[in-house]
C-alpha positions as a printed NumPy array, in Angstrom:
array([[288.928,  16.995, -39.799],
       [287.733,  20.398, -39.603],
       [290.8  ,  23.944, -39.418],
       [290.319,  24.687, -36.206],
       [287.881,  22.971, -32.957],
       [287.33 ,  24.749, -29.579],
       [288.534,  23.867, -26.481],
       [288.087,  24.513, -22.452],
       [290.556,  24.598, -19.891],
       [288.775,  24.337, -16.263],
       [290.402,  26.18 , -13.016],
       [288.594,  24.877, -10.076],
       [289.164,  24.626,  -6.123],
       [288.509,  20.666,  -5.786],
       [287.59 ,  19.209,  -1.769],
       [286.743,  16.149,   0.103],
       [282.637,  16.14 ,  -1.209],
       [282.289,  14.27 ,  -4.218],
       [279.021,  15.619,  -4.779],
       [279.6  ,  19.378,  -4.516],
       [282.889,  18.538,  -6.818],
       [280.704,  17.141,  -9.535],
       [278.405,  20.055,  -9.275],
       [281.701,  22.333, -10.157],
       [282.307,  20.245, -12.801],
       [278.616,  20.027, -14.569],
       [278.637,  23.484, -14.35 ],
       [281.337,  24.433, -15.671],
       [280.594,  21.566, -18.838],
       [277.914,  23.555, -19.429],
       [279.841,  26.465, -19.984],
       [282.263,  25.107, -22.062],
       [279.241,  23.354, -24.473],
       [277.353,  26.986, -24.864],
       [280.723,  28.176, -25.603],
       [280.654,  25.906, -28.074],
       [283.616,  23.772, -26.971],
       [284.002,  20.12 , -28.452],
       [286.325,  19.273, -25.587],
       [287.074,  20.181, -21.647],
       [289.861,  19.754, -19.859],
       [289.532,  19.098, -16.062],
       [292.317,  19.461, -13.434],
       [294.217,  16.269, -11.518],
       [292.29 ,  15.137,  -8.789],
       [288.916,  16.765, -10.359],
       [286.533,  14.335,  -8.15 ],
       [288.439,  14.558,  -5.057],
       [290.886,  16.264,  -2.6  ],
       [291.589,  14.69 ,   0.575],
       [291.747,  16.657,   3.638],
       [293.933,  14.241,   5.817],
       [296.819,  11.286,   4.454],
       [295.006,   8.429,   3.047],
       [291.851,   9.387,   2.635],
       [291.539,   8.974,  -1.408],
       [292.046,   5.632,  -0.544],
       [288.828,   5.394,   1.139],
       [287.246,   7.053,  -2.293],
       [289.116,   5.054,  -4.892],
       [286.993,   3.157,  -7.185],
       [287.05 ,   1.278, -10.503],
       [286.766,   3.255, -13.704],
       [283.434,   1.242, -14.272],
       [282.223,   2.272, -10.525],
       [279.608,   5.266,  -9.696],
       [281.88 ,   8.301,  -9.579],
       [283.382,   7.547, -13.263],
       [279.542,   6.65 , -14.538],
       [278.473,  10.433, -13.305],
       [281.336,  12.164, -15.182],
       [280.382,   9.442, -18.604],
       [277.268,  10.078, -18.604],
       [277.766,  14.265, -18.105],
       [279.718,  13.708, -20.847],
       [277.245,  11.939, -23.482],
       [274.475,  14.299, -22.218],
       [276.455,  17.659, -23.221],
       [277.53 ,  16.383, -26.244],
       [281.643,  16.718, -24.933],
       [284.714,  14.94 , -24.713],
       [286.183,  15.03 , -21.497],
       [289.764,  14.915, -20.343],
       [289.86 ,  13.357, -16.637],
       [293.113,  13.481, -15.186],
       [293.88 ,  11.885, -12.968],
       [291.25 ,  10.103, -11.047],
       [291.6  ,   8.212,  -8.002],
       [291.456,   4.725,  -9.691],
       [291.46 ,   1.409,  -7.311],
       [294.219,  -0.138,  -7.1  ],
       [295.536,  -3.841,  -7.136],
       [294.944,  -3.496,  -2.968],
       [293.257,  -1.464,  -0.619],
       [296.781,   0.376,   0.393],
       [296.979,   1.026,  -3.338],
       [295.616,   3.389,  -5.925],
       [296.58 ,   4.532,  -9.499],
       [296.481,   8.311, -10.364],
       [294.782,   7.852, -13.908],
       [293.854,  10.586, -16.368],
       [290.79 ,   9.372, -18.011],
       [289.531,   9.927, -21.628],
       [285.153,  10.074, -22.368],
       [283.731,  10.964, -25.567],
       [281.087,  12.646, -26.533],
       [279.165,   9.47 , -26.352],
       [280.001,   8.591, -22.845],
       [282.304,   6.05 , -23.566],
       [286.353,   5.855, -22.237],
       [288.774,   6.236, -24.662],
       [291.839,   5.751, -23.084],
       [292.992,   5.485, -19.528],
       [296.814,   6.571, -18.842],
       [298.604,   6.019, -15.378],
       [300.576,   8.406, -14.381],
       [304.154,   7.232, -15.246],
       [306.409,  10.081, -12.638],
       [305.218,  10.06 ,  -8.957],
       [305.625,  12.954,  -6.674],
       [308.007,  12.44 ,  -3.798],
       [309.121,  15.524,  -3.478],
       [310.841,  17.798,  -0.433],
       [309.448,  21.275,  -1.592],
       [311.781,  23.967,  -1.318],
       [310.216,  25.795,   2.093],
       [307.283,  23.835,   1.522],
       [305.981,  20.125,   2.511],
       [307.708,  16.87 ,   1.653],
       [305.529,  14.408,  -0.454],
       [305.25 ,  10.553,  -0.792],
       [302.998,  10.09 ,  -3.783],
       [304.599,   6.34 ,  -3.912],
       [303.619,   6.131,  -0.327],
       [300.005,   4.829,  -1.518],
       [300.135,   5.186,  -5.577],
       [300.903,   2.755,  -7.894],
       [303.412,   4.372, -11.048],
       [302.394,   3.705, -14.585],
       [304.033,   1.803, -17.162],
       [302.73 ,   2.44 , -20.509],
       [303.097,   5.842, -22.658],
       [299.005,   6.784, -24.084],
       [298.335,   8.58 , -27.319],
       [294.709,   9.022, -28.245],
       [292.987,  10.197, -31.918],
       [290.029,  13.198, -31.285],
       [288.015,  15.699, -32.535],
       [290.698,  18.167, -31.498],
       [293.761,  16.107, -32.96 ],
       [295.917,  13.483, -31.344],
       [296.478,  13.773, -28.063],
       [299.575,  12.907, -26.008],
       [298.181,  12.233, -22.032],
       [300.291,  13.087, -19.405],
       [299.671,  13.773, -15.323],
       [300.888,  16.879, -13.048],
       [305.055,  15.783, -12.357],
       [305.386,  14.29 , -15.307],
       [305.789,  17.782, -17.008],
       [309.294,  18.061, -15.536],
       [310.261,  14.898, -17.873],
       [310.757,  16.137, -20.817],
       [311.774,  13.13 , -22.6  ],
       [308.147,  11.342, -22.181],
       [306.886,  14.302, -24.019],
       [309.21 ,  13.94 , -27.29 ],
       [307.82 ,  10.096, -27.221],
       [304.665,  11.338, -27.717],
       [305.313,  13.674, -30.454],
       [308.368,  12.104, -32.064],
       [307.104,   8.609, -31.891],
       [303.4  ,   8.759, -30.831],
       [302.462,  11.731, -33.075],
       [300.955,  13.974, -30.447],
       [299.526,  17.675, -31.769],
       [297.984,  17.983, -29.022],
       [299.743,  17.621, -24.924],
       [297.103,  17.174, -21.763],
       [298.644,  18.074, -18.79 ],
       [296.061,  18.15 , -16.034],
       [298.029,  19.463, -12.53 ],
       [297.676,  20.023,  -8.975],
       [301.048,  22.25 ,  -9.289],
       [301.904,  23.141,  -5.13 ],
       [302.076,  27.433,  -4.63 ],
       [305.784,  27.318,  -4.012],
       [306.765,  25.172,  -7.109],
       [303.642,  27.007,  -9.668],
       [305.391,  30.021,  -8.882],
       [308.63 ,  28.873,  -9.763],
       [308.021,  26.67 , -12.676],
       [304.58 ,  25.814, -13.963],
       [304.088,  28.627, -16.722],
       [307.948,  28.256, -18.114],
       [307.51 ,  24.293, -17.991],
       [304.282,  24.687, -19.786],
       [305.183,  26.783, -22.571],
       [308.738,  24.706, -23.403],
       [307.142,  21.187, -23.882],
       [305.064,  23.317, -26.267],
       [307.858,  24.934, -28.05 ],
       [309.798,  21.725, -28.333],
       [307.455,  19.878, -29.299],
       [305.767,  21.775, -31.417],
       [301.997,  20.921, -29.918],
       [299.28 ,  22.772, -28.573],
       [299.235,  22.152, -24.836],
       [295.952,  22.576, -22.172],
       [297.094,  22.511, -19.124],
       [294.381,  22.757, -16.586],
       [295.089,  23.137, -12.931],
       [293.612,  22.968,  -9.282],
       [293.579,  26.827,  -7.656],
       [293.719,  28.088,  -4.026],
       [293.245,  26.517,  -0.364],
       [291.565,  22.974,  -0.262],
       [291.618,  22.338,   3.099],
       [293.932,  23.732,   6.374],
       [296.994,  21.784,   4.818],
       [296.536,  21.938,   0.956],
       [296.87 ,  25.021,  -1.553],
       [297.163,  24.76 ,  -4.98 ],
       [298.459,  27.353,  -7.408],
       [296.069,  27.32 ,  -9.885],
       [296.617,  29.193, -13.813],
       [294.948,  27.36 , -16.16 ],
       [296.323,  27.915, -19.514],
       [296.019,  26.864, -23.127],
       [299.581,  27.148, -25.041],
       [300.009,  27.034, -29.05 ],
       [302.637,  25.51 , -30.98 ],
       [304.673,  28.457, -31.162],
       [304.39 ,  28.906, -27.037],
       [302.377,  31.853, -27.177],
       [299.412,  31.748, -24.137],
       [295.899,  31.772, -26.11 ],
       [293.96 ,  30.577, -23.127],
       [293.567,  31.655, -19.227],
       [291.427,  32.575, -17.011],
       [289.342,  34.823, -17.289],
       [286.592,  34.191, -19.861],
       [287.609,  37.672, -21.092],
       [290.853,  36.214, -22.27 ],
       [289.574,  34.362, -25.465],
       [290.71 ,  36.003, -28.779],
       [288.122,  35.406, -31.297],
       [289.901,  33.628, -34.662],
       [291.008,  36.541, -36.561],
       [290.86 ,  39.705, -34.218],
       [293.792,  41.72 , -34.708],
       [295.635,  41.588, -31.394],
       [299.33 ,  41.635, -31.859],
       [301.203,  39.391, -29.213],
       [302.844,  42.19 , -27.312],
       [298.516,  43.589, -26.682],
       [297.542,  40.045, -25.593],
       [300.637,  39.64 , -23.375],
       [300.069,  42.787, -21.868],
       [296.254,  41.813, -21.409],
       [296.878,  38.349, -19.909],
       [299.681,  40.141, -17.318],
       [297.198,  42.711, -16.424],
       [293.715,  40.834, -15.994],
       [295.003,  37.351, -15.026],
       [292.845,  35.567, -12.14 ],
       [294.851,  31.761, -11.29 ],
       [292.806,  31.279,  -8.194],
       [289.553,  31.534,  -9.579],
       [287.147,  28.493, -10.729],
       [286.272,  28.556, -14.301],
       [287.053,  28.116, -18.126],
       [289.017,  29.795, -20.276],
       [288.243,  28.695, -24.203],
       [290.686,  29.055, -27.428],
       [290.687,  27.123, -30.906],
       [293.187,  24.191, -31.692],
       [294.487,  25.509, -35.656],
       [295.473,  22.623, -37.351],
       [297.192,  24.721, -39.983],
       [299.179,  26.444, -37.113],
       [300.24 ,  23.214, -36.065],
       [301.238,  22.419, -39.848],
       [302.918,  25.691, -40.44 ],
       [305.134,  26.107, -37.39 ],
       [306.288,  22.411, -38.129],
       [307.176,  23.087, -41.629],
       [308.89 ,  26.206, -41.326],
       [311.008,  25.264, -38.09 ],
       [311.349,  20.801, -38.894],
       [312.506,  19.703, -36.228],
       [311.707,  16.109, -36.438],
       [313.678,  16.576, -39.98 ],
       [317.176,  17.856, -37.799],
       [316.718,  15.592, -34.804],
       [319.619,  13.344, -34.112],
       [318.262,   9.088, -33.269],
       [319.351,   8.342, -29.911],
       [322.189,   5.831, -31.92 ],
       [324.143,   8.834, -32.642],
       [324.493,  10.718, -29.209],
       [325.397,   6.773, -28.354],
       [327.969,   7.049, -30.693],
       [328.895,  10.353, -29.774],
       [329.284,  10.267, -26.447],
       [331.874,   7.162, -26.79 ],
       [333.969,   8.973, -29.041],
       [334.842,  11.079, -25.45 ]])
């Protein structure tokens, strides 16, 4: 495995036109390859946002169906892997879809598939209420995956506020790297998304991409957007801008890059922003601070907590 591989994190405005979505998205591939990224990460709902209730249903479609074939073979023609997450698979029904976050190599060909596990039914805090369950089918199994960029652990949008999925996948599934593709809502992005982010980094010690829809789909939907690419330490090395990528090596103290990303920051915009996964980062901050060395197995807070 090489030191270090570069990665993309896309920020896009996603609507009900399948076609003009895939546009975004070959675009913006292109991008990331010149850039000379090995791997892209695209928002939740990439392919499709509904305008009304129910109408992803209409679009859902088997992984092996048209819309999933486009994105494959964008993918073995540019060279990239591709993190698709989630996608508007078919369900067991027609009332019935899964929200999966897809995994293409460079060759075209899926990797993994994960479901997403934490639905969203949700009464926003001076927002809208939300029934993901309504027409969404929850996931069962936990999905780690080996790449160019490390091992990834694949997660979906909610699931970020469930922390313990994300020590499975580094404590048990051996994650250095954490996907977490989003459609965060305004009210909660503002809230919560960046702080959410950068602690599943810190405690887990992984790089994390997080890539995220941005701005007004439709009359009824806004997204917050802020796309970001998190080390192991928690320190932001990617967002949007471009301008925001730090070469490997340039002598930018974190206070200076801080300041820079405050300043300059654009959530709503589409685009990439590009950074390098350090393996020896990941190595370093693990050694120096081992946590999976002072954990305690979940036998001993059992133990613990009857001794009450």
């Amino acid at each position: 495995m090489a030191i270090s591989e570069r990665v993309a994190v896309v920020q896009m405005t996603s609507v009900n036109d399948i076609a003009a979505n895939f546009a975004t998205c070959s675009r913006l591939v292109k991008e990331a390859a010149s850039a000379g990224a090995k791997f892209i990460a695209f928002p939740e709902n990439f392919s499709f946002v509904g305008a009304k209730d129910g109408e992803s249903l209409t679009i859902a479609e088997p992984l092996d169906g048209p819309i999933m074939q486009g994105y494959r073979s964008l993918a073995r023609e540019s060279k990239i892997w591709m993190s698709l997450g989630g996608f508007q698979e078919k369900g067991q029904d027609d009332a019935q879809l899964c929200n999966t976050h897809v995994l293409i190599d460079d060759t075209g060909n899926i990797r993994s598939k994960y479901r997403k596990i934490h639905l969203f039914d949700v009464d926003v805090p001076g927002g809208a209420v939300y029934k993901e369950s309504r027409f969404t089918e929850g996931g069962k199994e936990v999905v780690a995956v080996d790449s160019p960029i490390g091992r990834l652990g694949v997660t979906v949008c909610y699931d970020l506020r469930f922390p313990g999925l994300y020590q499975l996948l580094r404590f048990q599934h051996e994650a250095q790297v954490l996907l977490v593709p989003a459609a965060f809502t305004k009210v909660t992005g503002q809230a919560h998304w960046e702080i959410l982010l950068r602690a599943r980094a810190i405690e887990t010690q992984c790089y994390v991409i997080a890539a995220a829809q941005a701005g007004k789909h439709n009359d009824k939907r806004e997204s917050y957007g802020d796309s970001l690419i998190i080390d192991p330490w928690g320190t932001i090395i990617g967002r949007l801008p471009e301008m925001y990528f730090f070469p490997k090596g340039e002598e930018l103290n974190f206070t200076v890059k801080a300041l820079l990303f405050s300043l300059l920051a654009d959530r709503l915009s589409t685009g990439i922003a590009v950074a390098d996964i350090d393996f020896s980062l990941i190595d370093s901050v693990r050694t120096k601070m081992p946590i999976s060395q002072h954990r305690k197995p979940p036998e001993f807070w059992k133990s613990a907590s009857a001794s009450l």
